[in-house]
C-alpha positions as CSV (number, residue, x, y, z in Angstrom):
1,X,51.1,106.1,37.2
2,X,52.9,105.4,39.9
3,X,53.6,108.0,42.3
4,X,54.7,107.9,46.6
5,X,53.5,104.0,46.5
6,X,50.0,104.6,45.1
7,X,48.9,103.9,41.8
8,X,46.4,106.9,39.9
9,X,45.0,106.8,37.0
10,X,45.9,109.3,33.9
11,X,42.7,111.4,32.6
12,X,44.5,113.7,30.9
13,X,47.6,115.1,29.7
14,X,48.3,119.5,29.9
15,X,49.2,121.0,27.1
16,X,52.8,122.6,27.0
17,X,53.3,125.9,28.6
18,X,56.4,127.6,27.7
19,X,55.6,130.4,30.7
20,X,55.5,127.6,33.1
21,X,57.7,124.5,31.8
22,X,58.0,123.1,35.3
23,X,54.3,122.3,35.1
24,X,55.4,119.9,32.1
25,X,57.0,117.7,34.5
26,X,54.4,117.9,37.0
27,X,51.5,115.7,38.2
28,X,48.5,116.8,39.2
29,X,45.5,115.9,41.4
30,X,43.4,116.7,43.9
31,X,43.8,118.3,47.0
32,X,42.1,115.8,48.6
33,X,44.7,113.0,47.8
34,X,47.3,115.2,47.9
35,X,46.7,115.7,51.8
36,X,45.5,111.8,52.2
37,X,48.5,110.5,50.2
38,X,51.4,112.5,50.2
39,X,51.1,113.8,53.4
40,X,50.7,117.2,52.1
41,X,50.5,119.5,55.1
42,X,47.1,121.6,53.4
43,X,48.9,125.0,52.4
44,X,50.3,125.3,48.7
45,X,53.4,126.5,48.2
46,X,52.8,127.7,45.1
47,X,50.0,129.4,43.1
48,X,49.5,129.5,39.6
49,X,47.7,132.2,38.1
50,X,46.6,132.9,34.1
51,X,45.5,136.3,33.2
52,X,44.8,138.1,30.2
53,X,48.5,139.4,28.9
54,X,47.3,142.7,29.2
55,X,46.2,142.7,33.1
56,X,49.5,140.7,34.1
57,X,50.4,144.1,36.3
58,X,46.9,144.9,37.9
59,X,47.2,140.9,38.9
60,X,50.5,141.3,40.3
61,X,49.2,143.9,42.3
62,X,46.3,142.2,44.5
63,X,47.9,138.7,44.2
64,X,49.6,139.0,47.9
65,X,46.6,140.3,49.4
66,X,44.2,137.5,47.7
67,X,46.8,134.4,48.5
68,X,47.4,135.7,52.2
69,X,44.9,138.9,53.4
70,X,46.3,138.6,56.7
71,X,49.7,139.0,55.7
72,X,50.6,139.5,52.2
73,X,54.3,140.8,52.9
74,X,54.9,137.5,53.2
75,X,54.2,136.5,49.7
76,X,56.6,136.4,47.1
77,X,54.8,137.3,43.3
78,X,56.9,136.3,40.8
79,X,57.3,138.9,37.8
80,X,56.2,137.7,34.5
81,X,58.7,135.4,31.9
82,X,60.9,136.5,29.5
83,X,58.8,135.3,27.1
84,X,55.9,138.1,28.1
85,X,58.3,140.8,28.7
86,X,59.5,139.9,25.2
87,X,55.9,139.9,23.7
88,X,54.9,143.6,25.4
89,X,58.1,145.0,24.0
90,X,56.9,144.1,21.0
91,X,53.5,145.0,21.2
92,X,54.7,148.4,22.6
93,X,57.3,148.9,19.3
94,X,54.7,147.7,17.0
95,X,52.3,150.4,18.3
96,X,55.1,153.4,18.4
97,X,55.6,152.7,14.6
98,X,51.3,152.4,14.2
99,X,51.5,155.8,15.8
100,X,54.0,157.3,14.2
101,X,53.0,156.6,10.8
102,X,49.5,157.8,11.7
103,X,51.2,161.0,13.0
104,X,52.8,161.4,9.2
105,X,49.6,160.2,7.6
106,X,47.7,163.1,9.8
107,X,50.5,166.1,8.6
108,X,50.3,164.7,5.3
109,X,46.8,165.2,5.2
110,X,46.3,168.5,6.7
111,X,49.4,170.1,4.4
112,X,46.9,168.5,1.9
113,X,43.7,170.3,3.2
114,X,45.4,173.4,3.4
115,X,47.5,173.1,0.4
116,X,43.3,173.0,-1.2
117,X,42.0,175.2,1.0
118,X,44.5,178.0,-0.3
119,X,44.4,177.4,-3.9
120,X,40.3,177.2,-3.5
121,X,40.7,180.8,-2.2
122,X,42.6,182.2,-5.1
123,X,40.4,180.5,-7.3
124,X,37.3,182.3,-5.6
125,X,38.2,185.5,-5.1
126,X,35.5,186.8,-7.6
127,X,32.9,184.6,-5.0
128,X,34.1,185.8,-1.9
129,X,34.7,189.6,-3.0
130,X,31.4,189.2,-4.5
131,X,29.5,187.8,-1.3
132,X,31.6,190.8,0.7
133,X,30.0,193.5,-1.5
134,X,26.7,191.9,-0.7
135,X,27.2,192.4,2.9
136,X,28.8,189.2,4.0
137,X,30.9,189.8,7.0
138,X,34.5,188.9,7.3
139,X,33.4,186.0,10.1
140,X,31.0,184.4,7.9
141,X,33.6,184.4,5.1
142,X,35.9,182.5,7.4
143,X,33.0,180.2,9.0
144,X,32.5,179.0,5.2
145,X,36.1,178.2,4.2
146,X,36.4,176.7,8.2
147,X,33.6,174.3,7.7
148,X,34.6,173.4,4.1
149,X,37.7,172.2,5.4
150,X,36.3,170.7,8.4
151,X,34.1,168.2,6.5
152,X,36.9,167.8,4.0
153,X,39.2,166.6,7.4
154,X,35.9,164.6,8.1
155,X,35.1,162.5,5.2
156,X,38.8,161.7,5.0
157,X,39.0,159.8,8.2
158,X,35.7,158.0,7.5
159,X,36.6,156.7,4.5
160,X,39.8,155.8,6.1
161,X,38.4,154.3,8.9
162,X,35.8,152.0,6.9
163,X,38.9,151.3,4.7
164,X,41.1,149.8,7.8
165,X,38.0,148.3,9.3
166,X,37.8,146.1,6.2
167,X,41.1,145.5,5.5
168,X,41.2,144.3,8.9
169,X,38.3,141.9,8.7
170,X,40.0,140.5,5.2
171,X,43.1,139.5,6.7
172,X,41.6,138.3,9.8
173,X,39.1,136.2,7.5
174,X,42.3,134.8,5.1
175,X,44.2,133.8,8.5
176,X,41.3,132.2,10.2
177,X,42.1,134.7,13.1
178,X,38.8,136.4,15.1
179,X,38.8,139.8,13.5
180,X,39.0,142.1,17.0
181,X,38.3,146.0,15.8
182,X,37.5,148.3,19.0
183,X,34.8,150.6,18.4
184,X,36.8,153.4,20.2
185,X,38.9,153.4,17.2
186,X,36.2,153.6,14.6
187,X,35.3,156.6,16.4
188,X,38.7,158.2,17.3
189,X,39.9,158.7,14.4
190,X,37.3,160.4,12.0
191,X,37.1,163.0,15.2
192,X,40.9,163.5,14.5
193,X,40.7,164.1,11.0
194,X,38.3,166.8,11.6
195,X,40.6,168.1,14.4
196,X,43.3,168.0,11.6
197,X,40.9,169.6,9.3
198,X,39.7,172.6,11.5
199,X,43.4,173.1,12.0
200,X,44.7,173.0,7.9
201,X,41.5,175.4,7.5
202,X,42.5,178.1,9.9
203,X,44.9,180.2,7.5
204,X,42.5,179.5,4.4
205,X,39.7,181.1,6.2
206,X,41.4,184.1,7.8
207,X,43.1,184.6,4.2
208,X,39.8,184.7,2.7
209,X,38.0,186.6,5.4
210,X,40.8,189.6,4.9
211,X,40.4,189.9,0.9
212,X,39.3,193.2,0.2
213,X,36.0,193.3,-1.5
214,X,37.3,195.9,-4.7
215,X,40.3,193.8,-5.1
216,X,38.6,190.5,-4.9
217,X,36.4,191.8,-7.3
218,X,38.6,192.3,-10.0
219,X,39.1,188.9,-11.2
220,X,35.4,188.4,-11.7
Protein backbone atom coordinates (compact mmCIF):
# COMPACT_ATOMS: atom_id res chain seq x y z
CA UNK A 1 0.00 0.00 0.00
CA UNK A 2 0.97 3.04 -0.75
CA UNK A 3 0.80 5.73 1.67
CA UNK A 4 2.90 9.56 2.03
CA UNK A 5 5.48 8.08 -0.75
CA UNK A 6 6.42 4.85 1.11
CA UNK A 7 5.29 1.53 0.26
CA UNK A 8 4.13 -1.00 3.52
CA UNK A 9 3.15 -4.02 3.42
CA UNK A 10 -0.67 -5.32 4.43
CA UNK A 11 -0.68 -8.05 7.41
CA UNK A 12 -3.93 -7.80 8.14
CA UNK A 13 -7.24 -6.38 7.54
CA UNK A 14 -9.69 -5.06 11.08
CA UNK A 15 -12.78 -6.26 11.24
CA UNK A 16 -15.76 -3.69 10.94
CA UNK A 17 -16.62 -1.66 13.86
CA UNK A 18 -19.86 -0.05 13.65
CA UNK A 19 -18.89 2.17 17.05
CA UNK A 20 -15.96 3.40 15.33
CA UNK A 21 -16.48 3.40 11.31
CA UNK A 22 -13.77 5.88 10.82
CA UNK A 23 -11.31 3.15 11.85
CA UNK A 24 -12.68 1.29 8.53
CA UNK A 25 -10.98 3.76 6.53
CA UNK A 26 -7.99 3.92 8.41
CA UNK A 27 -4.41 2.53 8.21
CA UNK A 28 -2.55 1.49 10.82
CA UNK A 29 1.11 0.99 11.98
CA UNK A 30 3.51 1.55 14.20
CA UNK A 31 4.39 4.41 16.11
CA UNK A 32 7.68 4.05 15.10
CA UNK A 33 7.09 4.73 11.33
CA UNK A 34 4.54 6.84 12.01
CA UNK A 35 7.07 9.42 13.62
CA UNK A 36 10.01 8.29 10.93
CA UNK A 37 7.54 8.54 8.02
CA UNK A 38 4.92 10.83 8.29
CA UNK A 39 6.43 13.12 10.33
CA UNK A 40 4.16 12.55 13.12
CA UNK A 41 5.04 14.96 15.89
CA UNK A 42 4.90 11.84 18.84
CA UNK A 43 1.53 12.86 20.70
CA UNK A 44 -1.78 11.03 19.41
CA UNK A 45 -4.53 12.90 18.87
CA UNK A 46 -6.72 10.45 19.43
CA UNK A 47 -7.22 7.38 21.70
CA UNK A 48 -9.21 4.54 21.25
CA UNK A 49 -10.44 2.73 24.06
CA UNK A 50 -12.70 -0.89 24.29
CA UNK A 51 -14.28 -1.75 27.44
CA UNK A 52 -16.73 -4.06 28.58
CA UNK A 53 -20.35 -2.42 27.73
CA UNK A 54 -21.08 -2.43 31.12
CA UNK A 55 -18.00 -0.28 32.59
CA UNK A 56 -18.29 2.36 29.55
CA UNK A 57 -19.13 5.07 32.52
CA UNK A 58 -16.42 4.16 35.19
CA UNK A 59 -13.96 4.42 31.87
CA UNK A 60 -15.24 7.58 31.03
CA UNK A 61 -14.46 8.65 34.26
CA UNK A 62 -10.51 8.16 34.72
CA UNK A 63 -9.96 8.38 30.92
CA UNK A 64 -8.69 12.29 31.22
CA UNK A 65 -6.60 11.63 34.09
CA UNK A 66 -4.93 8.32 32.41
CA UNK A 67 -4.36 10.10 28.79
CA UNK A 68 -3.03 13.48 30.43
CA UNK A 69 -2.40 13.20 34.66
CA UNK A 70 -0.98 16.55 34.47
CA UNK A 71 -3.79 18.07 32.92
CA UNK A 72 -6.84 16.13 32.18
CA UNK A 73 -9.16 19.29 31.66
CA UNK A 74 -7.72 19.35 28.69
CA UNK A 75 -9.05 16.23 27.32
CA UNK A 76 -12.07 15.80 25.51
CA UNK A 77 -13.85 12.02 26.20
CA UNK A 78 -16.20 11.34 23.88
CA UNK A 79 -19.62 9.87 25.13
CA UNK A 80 -20.46 6.45 23.89
CA UNK A 81 -22.47 5.85 20.22
CA UNK A 82 -25.82 5.74 19.55
CA UNK A 83 -25.51 2.32 18.92
CA UNK A 84 -24.61 1.68 22.93
CA UNK A 85 -26.91 4.10 24.20
CA UNK A 86 -29.45 2.14 22.08
CA UNK A 87 -28.21 -1.26 23.45
CA UNK A 88 -28.44 -0.01 27.44
CA UNK A 89 -31.87 1.23 26.79
CA UNK A 90 -32.66 -1.88 25.92
CA UNK A 91 -30.96 -3.84 28.33
CA UNK A 92 -32.47 -1.49 31.02
CA UNK A 93 -36.37 -2.08 29.39
CA UNK A 94 -35.73 -5.72 29.13
CA UNK A 95 -34.79 -5.87 32.81
CA UNK A 96 -37.89 -3.43 34.09
CA UNK A 97 -40.25 -6.03 32.34
CA UNK A 98 -37.89 -9.23 34.05
CA UNK A 99 -38.59 -7.33 37.23
CA UNK A 100 -41.84 -6.67 36.98
CA UNK A 101 -43.14 -9.96 36.07
CA UNK A 102 -41.05 -11.36 38.92
CA UNK A 103 -42.83 -8.80 41.20
CA UNK A 104 -46.35 -10.43 39.83
CA UNK A 105 -44.93 -13.95 39.98
CA UNK A 106 -43.80 -13.04 43.81
CA UNK A 107 -47.68 -11.64 44.81
CA UNK A 108 -49.04 -14.40 42.93
CA UNK A 109 -47.27 -16.66 45.01
CA UNK A 110 -47.67 -15.36 48.44
CA UNK A 111 -51.78 -14.79 47.78
CA UNK A 112 -51.11 -18.54 46.98
CA UNK A 113 -49.27 -19.35 50.37
CA UNK A 114 -51.67 -17.69 52.23
CA UNK A 115 -54.67 -18.51 50.33
CA UNK A 116 -53.21 -22.47 51.81
CA UNK A 117 -52.10 -21.31 54.86
CA UNK A 118 -55.78 -20.14 55.67
CA UNK A 119 -57.72 -22.97 54.42
CA UNK A 120 -54.95 -25.47 56.26
CA UNK A 121 -56.19 -23.63 59.39
CA UNK A 122 -59.81 -24.31 59.04
CA UNK A 123 -59.08 -27.63 58.17
CA UNK A 124 -57.07 -28.06 61.57
CA UNK A 125 -58.91 -26.58 63.99
CA UNK A 126 -59.52 -30.02 65.74
CA UNK A 127 -55.22 -30.22 65.71
CA UNK A 128 -54.59 -26.91 66.94
CA UNK A 129 -57.52 -26.72 69.57
CA UNK A 130 -56.27 -30.03 70.48
CA UNK A 131 -52.45 -29.13 70.95
CA UNK A 132 -53.92 -25.84 72.95
CA UNK A 133 -55.76 -28.05 75.41
CA UNK A 134 -52.45 -29.91 75.85
CA UNK A 135 -50.74 -26.84 76.82
CA UNK A 136 -49.35 -25.50 73.67
CA UNK A 137 -49.00 -21.79 73.87
CA UNK A 138 -50.51 -19.39 71.40
CA UNK A 139 -46.64 -18.53 70.16
CA UNK A 140 -45.85 -21.94 69.43
CA UNK A 141 -49.13 -22.31 67.53
CA UNK A 142 -48.07 -19.38 65.38
CA UNK A 143 -44.17 -20.53 65.20
CA UNK A 144 -45.75 -23.87 63.45
CA UNK A 145 -48.07 -22.36 60.88
CA UNK A 146 -44.89 -19.45 60.38
CA UNK A 147 -42.41 -22.06 59.60
CA UNK A 148 -44.90 -24.21 57.43
CA UNK A 149 -45.28 -21.45 55.34
CA UNK A 150 -41.76 -20.32 55.33
CA UNK A 151 -40.50 -23.62 53.85
CA UNK A 152 -43.48 -23.64 51.62
CA UNK A 153 -42.12 -19.88 50.22
CA UNK A 154 -38.71 -21.84 50.34
CA UNK A 155 -39.03 -24.82 48.21
CA UNK A 156 -40.94 -22.68 45.69
CA UNK A 157 -38.06 -20.47 44.78
CA UNK A 158 -35.71 -23.45 44.64
CA UNK A 159 -37.46 -25.30 42.44
CA UNK A 160 -37.91 -22.14 40.53
CA UNK A 161 -34.55 -21.30 40.57
CA UNK A 162 -33.15 -24.91 39.38
CA UNK A 163 -36.01 -24.57 36.75
CA UNK A 164 -34.61 -21.11 35.18
CA UNK A 165 -31.10 -22.27 35.66
CA UNK A 166 -31.84 -25.05 33.19
CA UNK A 167 -33.94 -23.52 31.03
CA UNK A 168 -31.20 -21.11 30.71
CA UNK A 169 -28.43 -23.57 30.00
CA UNK A 170 -30.99 -25.24 27.19
CA UNK A 171 -31.33 -22.23 25.23
CA UNK A 172 -27.90 -21.09 25.64
CA UNK A 173 -26.86 -24.79 24.50
CA UNK A 174 -29.60 -24.73 21.22
CA UNK A 175 -27.99 -21.20 20.24
CA UNK A 176 -24.44 -22.05 20.67
CA UNK A 177 -24.26 -18.99 23.10
CA UNK A 178 -21.95 -19.40 26.47
CA UNK A 179 -24.64 -20.06 29.01
CA UNK A 180 -23.67 -16.97 31.69
CA UNK A 181 -25.95 -17.62 35.07
CA UNK A 182 -24.57 -15.42 38.19
CA UNK A 183 -24.51 -17.28 41.26
CA UNK A 184 -25.97 -14.17 43.15
CA UNK A 185 -29.11 -15.02 41.45
CA UNK A 186 -29.22 -18.66 42.28
CA UNK A 187 -29.11 -17.48 45.68
CA UNK A 188 -31.28 -14.30 45.65
CA UNK A 189 -34.10 -15.61 44.82
CA UNK A 190 -34.96 -18.80 46.97
CA UNK A 191 -34.12 -16.08 49.96
CA UNK A 192 -37.04 -13.96 48.48
CA UNK A 193 -39.48 -16.66 48.30
CA UNK A 194 -38.97 -17.38 51.83
CA UNK A 195 -39.25 -13.57 52.55
CA UNK A 196 -42.58 -13.86 50.47
CA UNK A 197 -43.41 -16.87 52.42
CA UNK A 198 -42.76 -15.50 56.13
CA UNK A 199 -44.87 -12.63 54.93
CA UNK A 200 -48.21 -14.78 53.27
CA UNK A 201 -47.79 -16.85 56.70
CA UNK A 202 -48.18 -13.92 59.13
CA UNK A 203 -52.12 -13.84 59.20
CA UNK A 204 -52.36 -17.76 59.01
CA UNK A 205 -50.32 -18.07 62.13
CA UNK A 206 -51.83 -15.27 64.22
CA UNK A 207 -55.41 -16.65 63.05
CA UNK A 208 -54.47 -19.93 64.35
CA UNK A 209 -52.64 -18.84 67.44
CA UNK A 210 -56.08 -16.88 68.55
CA UNK A 211 -58.61 -20.06 68.08
CA UNK A 212 -60.00 -20.73 71.24
CA UNK A 213 -59.13 -24.13 72.51
CA UNK A 214 -63.22 -25.23 73.35
CA UNK A 215 -64.19 -23.89 70.08
CA UNK A 216 -61.52 -25.38 68.09
CA UNK A 217 -62.37 -28.40 69.62
CA UNK A 218 -65.64 -28.86 68.40
CA UNK A 219 -64.93 -29.96 65.03
CA UNK A 220 -62.84 -32.82 66.30
Amino acid sequence: MWISDHWYAVIGILRANELAPEIDRSAMMSWTNAVKDLKANGTASTVYLRTDPDKVSAVQNVAGATANPAAPQNVAVSRPSDLLKARYETVSGLNSLVVALASVALLVGGVGIANTMVVGVMERRGEIGLRRSLGARTGQIATQFLIEATVLGAAGGIIGALLGAIGVLGYATWENWPPVIPPTLLATGPAISMAVGVLAGLYPAVRASRLAPTEALRSL
